[in-house]
C-alpha positions as CSV (number, residue, x, y, z in Angstrom):
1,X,-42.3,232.2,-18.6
2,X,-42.8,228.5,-17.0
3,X,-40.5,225.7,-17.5
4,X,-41.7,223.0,-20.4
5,X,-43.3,220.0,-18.4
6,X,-40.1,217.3,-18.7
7,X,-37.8,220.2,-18.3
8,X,-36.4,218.7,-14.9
9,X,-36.5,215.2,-17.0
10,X,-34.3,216.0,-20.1
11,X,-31.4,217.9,-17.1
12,X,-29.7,215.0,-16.5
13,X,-29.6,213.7,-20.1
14,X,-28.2,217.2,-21.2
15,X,-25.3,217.2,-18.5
16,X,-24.6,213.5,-19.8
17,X,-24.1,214.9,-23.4
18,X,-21.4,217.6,-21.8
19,X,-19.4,214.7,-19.3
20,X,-20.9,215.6,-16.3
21,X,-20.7,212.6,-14.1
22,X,-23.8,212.8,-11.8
23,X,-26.8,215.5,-12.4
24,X,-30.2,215.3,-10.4
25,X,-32.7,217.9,-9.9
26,X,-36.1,218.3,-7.8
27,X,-39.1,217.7,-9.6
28,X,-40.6,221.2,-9.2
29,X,-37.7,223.5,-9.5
30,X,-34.1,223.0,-11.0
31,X,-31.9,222.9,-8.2
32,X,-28.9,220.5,-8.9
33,X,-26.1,219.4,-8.0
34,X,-23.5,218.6,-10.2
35,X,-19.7,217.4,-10.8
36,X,-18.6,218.7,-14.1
37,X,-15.6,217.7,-15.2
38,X,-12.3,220.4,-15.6
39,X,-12.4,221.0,-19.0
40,X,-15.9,222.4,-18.8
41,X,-16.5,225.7,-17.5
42,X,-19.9,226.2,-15.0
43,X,-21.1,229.3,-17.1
44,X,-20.7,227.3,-20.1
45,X,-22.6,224.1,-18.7
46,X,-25.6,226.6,-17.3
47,X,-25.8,228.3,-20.6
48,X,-25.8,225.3,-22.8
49,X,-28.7,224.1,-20.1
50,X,-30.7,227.2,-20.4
51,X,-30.9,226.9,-24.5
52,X,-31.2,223.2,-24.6
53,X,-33.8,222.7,-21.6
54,X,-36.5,225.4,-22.2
C-alpha cells in the first residue's frame, strides 16, 4: 500500500491542527521531526497521523 501523492504535504498541516510547534518531513518518505507539546501523547499524535494522512 503507497502513500497518497501530497501525503508528505498535508504532515505538517495535521501536526498544526494537534499544537505541534514545528513538523517537516522528506519528500519521499515520512521521517519527521517533531516538538509536540506535553499534553499530547506521541502514540496519540502517530495514530491520529496514520488515519488522517493516508
Amino acid at each position: 500500500m503507497g502513500k497518497s501523492k501530497g501525503t508528505v504535504e498535508k504532515l505538517p498541516i495535521l501536526c498544526e491542527r494537534k499544537g505541534v510547534e514545528k513538523a517537516t518531513a522528506c519528500k519521499n518518505h515520512a521521517h519527521m521531526l517533531v516538538n509536540i507539546p506535553s499534553i499530547l501523547r506521541v502514540s496519540s499524535l502517530v495514530g491520529y497521523l496514520k488515519r488522517k494522512a493516508v
